[in-house]
LOGU-563466 format. One record per residue (C-alpha): residue number from 1; x, y, z; residue in one letter. Coordinates in Angstrom, 3 decimals, decimal comma, padded with zeros to 6 digits. Example, Ala and Ser with C-alpha at 12.3 -4.5 7.8 and 13.67 -1.06 7.14 Angstrom:
# LOGU-563466
SITE   nr         x         y         z  rest
SITE    1   012,300  -004,500   007,800     A
SITE    2   013,670  -001,060   007,140     S
//
This chain:
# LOGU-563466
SITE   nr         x         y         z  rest
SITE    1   042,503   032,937   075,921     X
SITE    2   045,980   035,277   076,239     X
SITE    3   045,892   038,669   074,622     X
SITE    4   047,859   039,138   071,768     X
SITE    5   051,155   040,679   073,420     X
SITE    6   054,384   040,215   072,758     X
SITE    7   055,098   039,972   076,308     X
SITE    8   053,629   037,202   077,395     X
SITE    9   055,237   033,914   075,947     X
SITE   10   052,380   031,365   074,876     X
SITE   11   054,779   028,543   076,127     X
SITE   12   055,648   030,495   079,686     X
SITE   13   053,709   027,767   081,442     X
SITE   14   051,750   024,567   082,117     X
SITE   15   048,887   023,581   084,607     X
SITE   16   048,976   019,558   085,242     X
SITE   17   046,189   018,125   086,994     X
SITE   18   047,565   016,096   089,589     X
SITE   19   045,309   013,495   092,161     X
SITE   20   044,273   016,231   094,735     X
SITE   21   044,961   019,436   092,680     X
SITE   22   047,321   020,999   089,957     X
SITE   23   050,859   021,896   089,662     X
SITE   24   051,324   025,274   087,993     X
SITE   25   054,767   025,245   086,297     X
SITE   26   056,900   028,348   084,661     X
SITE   27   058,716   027,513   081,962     X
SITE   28   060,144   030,852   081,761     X
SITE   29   063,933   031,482   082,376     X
SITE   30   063,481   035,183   083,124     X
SITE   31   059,942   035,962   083,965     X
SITE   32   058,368   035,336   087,325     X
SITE   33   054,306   035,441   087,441     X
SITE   34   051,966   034,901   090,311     X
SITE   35   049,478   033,333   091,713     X
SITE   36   046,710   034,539   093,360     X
SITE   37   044,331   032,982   095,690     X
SITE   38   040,517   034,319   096,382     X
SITE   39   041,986   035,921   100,021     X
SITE   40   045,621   035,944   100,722     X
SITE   41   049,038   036,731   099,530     X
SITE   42   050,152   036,542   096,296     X
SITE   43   052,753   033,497   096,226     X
SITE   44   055,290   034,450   093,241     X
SITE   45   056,321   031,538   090,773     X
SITE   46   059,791   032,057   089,952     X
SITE   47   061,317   031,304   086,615     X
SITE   48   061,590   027,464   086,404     X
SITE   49   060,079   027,012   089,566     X
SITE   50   056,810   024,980   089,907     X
SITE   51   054,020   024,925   093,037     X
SITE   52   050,894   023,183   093,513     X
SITE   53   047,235   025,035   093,991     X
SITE   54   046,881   023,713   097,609     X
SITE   55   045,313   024,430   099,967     X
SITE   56   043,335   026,808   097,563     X
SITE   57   040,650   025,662   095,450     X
SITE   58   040,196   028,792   093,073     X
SITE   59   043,345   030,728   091,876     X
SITE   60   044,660   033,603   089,516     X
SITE   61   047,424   033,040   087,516     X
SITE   62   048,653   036,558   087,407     X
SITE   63   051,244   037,063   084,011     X
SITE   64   052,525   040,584   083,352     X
SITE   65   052,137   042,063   079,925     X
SITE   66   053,384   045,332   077,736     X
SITE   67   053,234   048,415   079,395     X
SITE   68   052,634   047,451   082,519     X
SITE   69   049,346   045,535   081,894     X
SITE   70   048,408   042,156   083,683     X
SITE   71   046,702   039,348   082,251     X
SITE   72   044,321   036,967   085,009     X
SITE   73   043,705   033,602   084,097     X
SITE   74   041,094   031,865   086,672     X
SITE   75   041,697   028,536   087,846     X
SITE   76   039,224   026,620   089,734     X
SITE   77   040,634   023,406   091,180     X
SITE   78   037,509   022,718   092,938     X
SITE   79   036,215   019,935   090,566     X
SITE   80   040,096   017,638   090,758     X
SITE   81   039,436   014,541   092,516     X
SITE   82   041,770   011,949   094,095     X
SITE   83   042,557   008,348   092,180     X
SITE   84   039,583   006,846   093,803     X
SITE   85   037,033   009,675   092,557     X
SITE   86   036,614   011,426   095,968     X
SITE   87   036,849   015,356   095,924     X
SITE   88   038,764   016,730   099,138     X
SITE   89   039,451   013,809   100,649     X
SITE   90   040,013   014,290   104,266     X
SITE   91   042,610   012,149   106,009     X
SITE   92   041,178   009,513   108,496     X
SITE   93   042,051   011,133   112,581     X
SITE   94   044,735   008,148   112,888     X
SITE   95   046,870   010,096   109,808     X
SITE   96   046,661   013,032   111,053     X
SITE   97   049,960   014,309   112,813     X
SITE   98   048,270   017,063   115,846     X
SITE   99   049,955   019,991   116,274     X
SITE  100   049,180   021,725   119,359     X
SITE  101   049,949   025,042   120,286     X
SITE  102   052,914   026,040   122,521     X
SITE  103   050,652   028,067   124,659     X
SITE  104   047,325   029,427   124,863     X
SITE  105   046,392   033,032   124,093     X
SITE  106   044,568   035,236   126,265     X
SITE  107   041,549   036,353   125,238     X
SITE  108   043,131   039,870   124,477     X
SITE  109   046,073   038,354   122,959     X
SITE  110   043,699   036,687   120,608     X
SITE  111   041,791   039,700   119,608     X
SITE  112   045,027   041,205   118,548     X
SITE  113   046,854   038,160   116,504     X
SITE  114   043,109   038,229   114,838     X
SITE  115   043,206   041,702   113,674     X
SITE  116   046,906   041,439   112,587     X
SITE  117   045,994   038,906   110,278     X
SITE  118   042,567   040,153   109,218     X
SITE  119   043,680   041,596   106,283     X
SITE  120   045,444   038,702   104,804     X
SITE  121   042,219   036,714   105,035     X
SITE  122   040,246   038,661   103,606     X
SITE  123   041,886   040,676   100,997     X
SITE  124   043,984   039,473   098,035     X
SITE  125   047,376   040,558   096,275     X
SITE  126   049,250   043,451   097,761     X
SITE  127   046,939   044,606   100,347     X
SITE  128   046,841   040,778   101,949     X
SITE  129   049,383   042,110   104,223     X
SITE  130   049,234   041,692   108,194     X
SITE  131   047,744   044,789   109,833     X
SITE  132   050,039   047,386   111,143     X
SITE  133   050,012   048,529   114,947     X
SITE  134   048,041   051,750   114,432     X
SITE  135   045,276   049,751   112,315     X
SITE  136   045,063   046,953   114,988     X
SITE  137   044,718   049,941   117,502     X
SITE  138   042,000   052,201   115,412     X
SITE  139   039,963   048,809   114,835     X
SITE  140   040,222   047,743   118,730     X
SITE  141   040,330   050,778   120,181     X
SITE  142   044,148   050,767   121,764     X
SITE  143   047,129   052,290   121,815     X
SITE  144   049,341   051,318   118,927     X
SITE  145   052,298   050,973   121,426     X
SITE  146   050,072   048,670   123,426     X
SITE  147   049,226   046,481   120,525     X
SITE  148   053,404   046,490   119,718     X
SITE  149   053,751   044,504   123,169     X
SITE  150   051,170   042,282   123,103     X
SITE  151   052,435   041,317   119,682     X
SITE  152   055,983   041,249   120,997     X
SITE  153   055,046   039,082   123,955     X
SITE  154   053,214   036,507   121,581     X
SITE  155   056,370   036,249   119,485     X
SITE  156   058,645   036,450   122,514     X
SITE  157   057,038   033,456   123,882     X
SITE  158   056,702   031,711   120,736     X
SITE  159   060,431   032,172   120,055     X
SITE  160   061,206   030,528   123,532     X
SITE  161   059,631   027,686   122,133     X
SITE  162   061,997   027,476   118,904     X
SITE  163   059,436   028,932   116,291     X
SITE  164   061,306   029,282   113,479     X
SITE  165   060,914   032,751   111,662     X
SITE  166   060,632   034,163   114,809     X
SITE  167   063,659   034,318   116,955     X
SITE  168   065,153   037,737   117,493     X
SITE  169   068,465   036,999   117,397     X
SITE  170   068,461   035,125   113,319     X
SITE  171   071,675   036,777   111,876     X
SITE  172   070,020   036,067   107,940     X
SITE  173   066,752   037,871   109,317     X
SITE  174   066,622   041,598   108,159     X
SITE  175   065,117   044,020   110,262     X
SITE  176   062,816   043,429   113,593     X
SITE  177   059,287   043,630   111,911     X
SITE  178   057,856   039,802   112,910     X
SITE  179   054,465   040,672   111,995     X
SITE  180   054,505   038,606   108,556     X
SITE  181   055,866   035,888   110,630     X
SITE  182   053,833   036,070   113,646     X
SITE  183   050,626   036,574   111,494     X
SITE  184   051,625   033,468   108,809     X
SITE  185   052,251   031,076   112,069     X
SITE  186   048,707   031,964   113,178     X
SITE  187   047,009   031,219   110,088     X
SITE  188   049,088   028,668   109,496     X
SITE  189   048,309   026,966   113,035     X
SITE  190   044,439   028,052   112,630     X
SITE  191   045,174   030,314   115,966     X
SITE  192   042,502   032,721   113,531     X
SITE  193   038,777   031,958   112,329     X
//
């Protein structure tokens, strides 16, 4: 149930149910909202834009209100089933497409891309950012500068192997901070528990 504010349209919206999950929809043409998942960033829905709950089963749809307020609306996915009644299907191993890693990590290399993305699986909205250098260093016990080139070698060497997002010389890519990138590809690539 929405508050009663004059903020919030009561038509901004839709959830579908789809076969595997739900497709969240703003019908808005000015105002974005978000959604939030348990850990993680926030993934903003853009007016007329539309995105799907995967991979998450439980969400926040995250709407802001007068003066600054926000209004959560839970969503729990977790019960949508495919056509053929089965909840998280799992594709059978000849579907699945393998993606290996370019490389392996070192074990110290590891530690590091771990603790850079610590924080964006385990905390949610604004503070499910990647770790800086100085926190990876306080929480490891290193230099920050030696945690900037182990992070620069791991991106370095992915770059060599065309990762996109993280090649150094990207004209349309502002500034030289890869660690959203870097720490993205690694949970993205399950390179982190």
């Amino acid at each position: 149930m929405l508050p009663n504010d004059s903020h919030i349209s009561r038509t901004a919206g839709s959830v579908t149910v789809l076969e595997d999950c739900v497709l969240v929809r703003n019908h808005s043409t000015t105002k974005p909202f978000v959604l939030r998942p348990v850990a993680g960033e926030d993934h903003v829905v853009e007016p007329g834009a539309a995105v799907t709950s995967l991979p998450h089963r439980t969400l926040q749809i995250v709407i802001a209100g007068m003066a600054g307020t926000t209004v959560q609306i839970d969503l729990d996915v977790s019960g949508v089933t495919t056509s053929d009644g089965l909840s998280d299907v799992k594709p059978s191993p000849s579907d699945v497409v393998t993606t290996t890693t370019p490389f392996p990590l070192t074990p110290a290399q590891r530690k590091v891309v771990e603790a850079l993305c610590a924080p964006m699986l385990s905390q949610q909205g604004s503070d499910a950012a990647p770790a800086t250098y100085q926190q990876i260093g306080t929480a490891l016990g290193l230099s920050p500068q030696y945690v900037r080139n182990v992070i620069q070698t791991v991106r370095e060497t992915l770059s060599g192997h065309g990762v996109p997002d993280l090649v150094a010389d990207d004209p349309t890519r502002p500034g030289t901070d890869f660690r959203w990138s870097l720490a993205r590809y690694a949970i993205r690539n399950r390179w982190v528990p």
